[in-house]
DRENDREN-765584 format. One line per field, with one value per residue: residue in three letters; y, x, z of N, C-alpha, C in turn; residue number from 1. Coordinates in steps of 0.05 Angstrom, whole numbers, plus 5000, padded with zeros to 4 digits. Example, Ala and Ser with C-alpha at 12.3 -4.5 7.8 and 13.67 -1.06 7.14 Angstrom:
2
r <- ala  ser
npy <- 4886  4955
npx <- 5264  5257
npz <- 5156  5142
capy <- 4910  4979
capx <- 5246  5273
capz <- 5156  5143
cpy <- 4934  5001
cpx <- 5264  5258
cpz <- 5156  5157
k <- 1  2
END
This chain:
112
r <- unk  unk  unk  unk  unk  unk  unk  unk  unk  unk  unk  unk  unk  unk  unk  unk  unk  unk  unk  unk  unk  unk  unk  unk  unk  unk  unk  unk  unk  unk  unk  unk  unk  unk  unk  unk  unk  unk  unk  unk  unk  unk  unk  unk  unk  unk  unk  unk  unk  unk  unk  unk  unk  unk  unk  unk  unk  unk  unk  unk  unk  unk  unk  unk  unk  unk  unk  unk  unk  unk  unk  unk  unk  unk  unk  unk  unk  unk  unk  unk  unk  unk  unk  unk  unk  unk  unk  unk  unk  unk  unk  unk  unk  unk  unk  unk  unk  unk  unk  unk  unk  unk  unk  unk  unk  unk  unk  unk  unk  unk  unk  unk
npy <- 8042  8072  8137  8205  8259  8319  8358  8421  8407  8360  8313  8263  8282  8255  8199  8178  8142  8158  8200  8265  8315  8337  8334  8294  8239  8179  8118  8063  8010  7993  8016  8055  8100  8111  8069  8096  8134  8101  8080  8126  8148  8106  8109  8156  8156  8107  8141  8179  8142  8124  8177  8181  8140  8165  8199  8201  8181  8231  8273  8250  8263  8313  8338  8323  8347  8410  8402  8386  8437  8469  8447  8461  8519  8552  8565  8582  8549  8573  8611  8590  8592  8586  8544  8503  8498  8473  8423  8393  8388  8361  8312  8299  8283  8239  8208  8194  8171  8122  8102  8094  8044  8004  8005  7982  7932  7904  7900  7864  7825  7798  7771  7731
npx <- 7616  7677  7647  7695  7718  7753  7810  7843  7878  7881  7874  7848  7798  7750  7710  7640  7578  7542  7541  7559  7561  7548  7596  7617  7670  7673  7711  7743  7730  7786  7822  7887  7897  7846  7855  7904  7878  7849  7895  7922  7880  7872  7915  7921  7877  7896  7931  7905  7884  7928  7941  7901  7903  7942  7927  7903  7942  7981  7961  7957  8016  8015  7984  8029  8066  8045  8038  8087  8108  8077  8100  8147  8142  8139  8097  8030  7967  7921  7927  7918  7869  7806  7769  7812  7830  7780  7786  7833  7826  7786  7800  7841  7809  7784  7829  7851  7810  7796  7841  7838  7792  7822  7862  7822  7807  7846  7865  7824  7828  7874  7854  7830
npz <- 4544  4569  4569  4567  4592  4581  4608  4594  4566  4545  4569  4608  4657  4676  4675  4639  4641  4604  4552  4581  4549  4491  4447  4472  4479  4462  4485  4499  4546  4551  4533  4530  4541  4583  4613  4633  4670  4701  4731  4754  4781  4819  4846  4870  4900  4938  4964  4988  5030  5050  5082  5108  5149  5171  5205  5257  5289  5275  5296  5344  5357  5349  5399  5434  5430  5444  5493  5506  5491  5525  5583  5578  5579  5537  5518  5539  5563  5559  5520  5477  5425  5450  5420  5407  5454  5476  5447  5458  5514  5514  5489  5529  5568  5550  5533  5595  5620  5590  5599  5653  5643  5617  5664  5700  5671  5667  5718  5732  5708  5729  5780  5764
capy <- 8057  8097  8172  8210  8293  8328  8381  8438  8397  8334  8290  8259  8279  8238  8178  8172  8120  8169  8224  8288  8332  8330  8332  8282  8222  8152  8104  8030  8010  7982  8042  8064  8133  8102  8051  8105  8149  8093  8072  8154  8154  8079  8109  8185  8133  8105  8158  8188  8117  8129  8205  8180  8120  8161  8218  8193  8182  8262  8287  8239  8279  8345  8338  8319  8372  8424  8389  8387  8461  8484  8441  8484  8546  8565  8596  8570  8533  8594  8630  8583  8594  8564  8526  8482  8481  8449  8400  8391  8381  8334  8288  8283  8269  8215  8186  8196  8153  8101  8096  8078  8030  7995  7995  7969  7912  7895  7888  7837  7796  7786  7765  7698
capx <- 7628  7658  7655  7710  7713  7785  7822  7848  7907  7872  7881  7818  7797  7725  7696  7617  7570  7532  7551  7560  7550  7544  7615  7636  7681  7672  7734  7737  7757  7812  7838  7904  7883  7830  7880  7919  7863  7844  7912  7919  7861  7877  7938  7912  7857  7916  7952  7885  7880  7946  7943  7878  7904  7968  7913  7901  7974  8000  7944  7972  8044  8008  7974  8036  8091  8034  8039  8112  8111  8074  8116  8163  8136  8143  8068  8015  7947  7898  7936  7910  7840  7778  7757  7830  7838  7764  7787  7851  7816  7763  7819  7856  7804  7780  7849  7848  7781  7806  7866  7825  7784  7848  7867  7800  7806  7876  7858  7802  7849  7888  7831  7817
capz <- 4565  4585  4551  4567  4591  4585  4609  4567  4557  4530  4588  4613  4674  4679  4663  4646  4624  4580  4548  4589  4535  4452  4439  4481  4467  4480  4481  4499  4570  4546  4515  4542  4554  4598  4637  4652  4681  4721  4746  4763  4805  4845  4864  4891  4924  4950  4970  5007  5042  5071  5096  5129  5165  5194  5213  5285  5292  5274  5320  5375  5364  5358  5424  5462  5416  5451  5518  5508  5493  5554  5606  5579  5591  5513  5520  5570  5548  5560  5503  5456  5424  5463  5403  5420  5484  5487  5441  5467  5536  5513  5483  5545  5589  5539  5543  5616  5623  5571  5615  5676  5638  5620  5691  5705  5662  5678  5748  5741  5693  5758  5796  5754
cpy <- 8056  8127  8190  8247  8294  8349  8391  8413  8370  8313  8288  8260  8267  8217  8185  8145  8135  8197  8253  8315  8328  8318  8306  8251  8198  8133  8076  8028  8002  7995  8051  8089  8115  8092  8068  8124  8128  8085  8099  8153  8127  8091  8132  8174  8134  8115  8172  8169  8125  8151  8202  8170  8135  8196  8221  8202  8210  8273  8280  8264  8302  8347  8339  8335  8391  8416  8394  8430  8479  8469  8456  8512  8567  8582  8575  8572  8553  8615  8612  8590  8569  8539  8499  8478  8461  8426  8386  8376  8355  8309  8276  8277  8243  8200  8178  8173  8122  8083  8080  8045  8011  7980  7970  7931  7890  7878  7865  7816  7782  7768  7727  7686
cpx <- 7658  7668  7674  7710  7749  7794  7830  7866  7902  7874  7857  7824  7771  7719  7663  7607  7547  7543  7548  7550  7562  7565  7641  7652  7676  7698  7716  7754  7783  7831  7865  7900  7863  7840  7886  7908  7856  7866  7919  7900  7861  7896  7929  7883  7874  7929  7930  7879  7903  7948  7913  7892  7926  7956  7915  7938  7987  7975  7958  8001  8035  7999  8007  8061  8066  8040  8077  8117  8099  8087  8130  8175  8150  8113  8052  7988  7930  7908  7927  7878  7823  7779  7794  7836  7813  7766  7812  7842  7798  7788  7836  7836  7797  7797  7858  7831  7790  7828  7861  7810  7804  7858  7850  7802  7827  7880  7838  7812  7865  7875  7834  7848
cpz <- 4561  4562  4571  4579  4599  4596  4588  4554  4548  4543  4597  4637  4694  4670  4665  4638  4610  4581  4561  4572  4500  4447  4453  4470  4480  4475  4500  4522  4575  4538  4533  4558  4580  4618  4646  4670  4702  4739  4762  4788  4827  4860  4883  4909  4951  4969  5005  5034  5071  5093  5118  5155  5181  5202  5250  5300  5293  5295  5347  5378  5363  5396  5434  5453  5436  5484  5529  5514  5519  5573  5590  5578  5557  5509  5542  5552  5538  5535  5472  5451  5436  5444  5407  5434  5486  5475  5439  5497  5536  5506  5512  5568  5580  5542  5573  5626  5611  5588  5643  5672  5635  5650  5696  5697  5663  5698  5746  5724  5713  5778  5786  5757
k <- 1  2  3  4  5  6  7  8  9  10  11  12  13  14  15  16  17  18  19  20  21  22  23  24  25  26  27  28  29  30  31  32  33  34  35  36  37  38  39  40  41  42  43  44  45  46  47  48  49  50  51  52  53  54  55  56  57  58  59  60  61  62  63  64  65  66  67  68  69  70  71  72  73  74  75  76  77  78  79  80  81  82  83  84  85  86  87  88  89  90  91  92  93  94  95  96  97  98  99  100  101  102  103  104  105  106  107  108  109  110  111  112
END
């Protein structure tokens, strides 16, 4: 392992553990070429890891740039398509609800 598939441009853009087809090449995992295909793909891992984790997070500032934008009477909700206001709407009553629970729990911490 592992056999090797390239682009035009001779850069490997696969690893297998059998040959893909006739012509293909096998190198030694140790092979440079190889390293650097795997250090290539740790990092755009990497990279995907990150754009996930700060997913939640740019939604949060979309929601409240939109929120922002209708208190200020730059357009008004109903001008957005259904398919975002209902999921615009579902999010805030979830955070709405969340918010109570919160309360909820807050309050009976007081209690003891």
């Amino acid at each position: 392992m592992p056999y090797v598939s390239r682009n035009a441009a001779g850069i490997i853009i696969e690893l297998h553990d059998s040959p893909p087809a006739a012509d293909s090449q096998w190198l030694a995992a140790t092979d440079p070429e190889v390293m650097s295909f795997l250090r290539r793909m740790a990092e755009s891992e990497q990279v995907k890891r990150t754009l996930s984790s700060t997913d939640y997070e740019m939604a949060r500032v979309i929601e409240d740039l939109v929120d922002l934008l209708i208190e200020k009477q730059v357009f008004i909700f109903t001008e957005l398509p259904p398919a975002v206001q209902e999921k615009l709407g579902t999010r805030k009553r979830l955070r709405k609800d969340m918010q109570s629970l919160n309360n909820l729990i807050s309050e009976d911490d007081d209690i003891f």
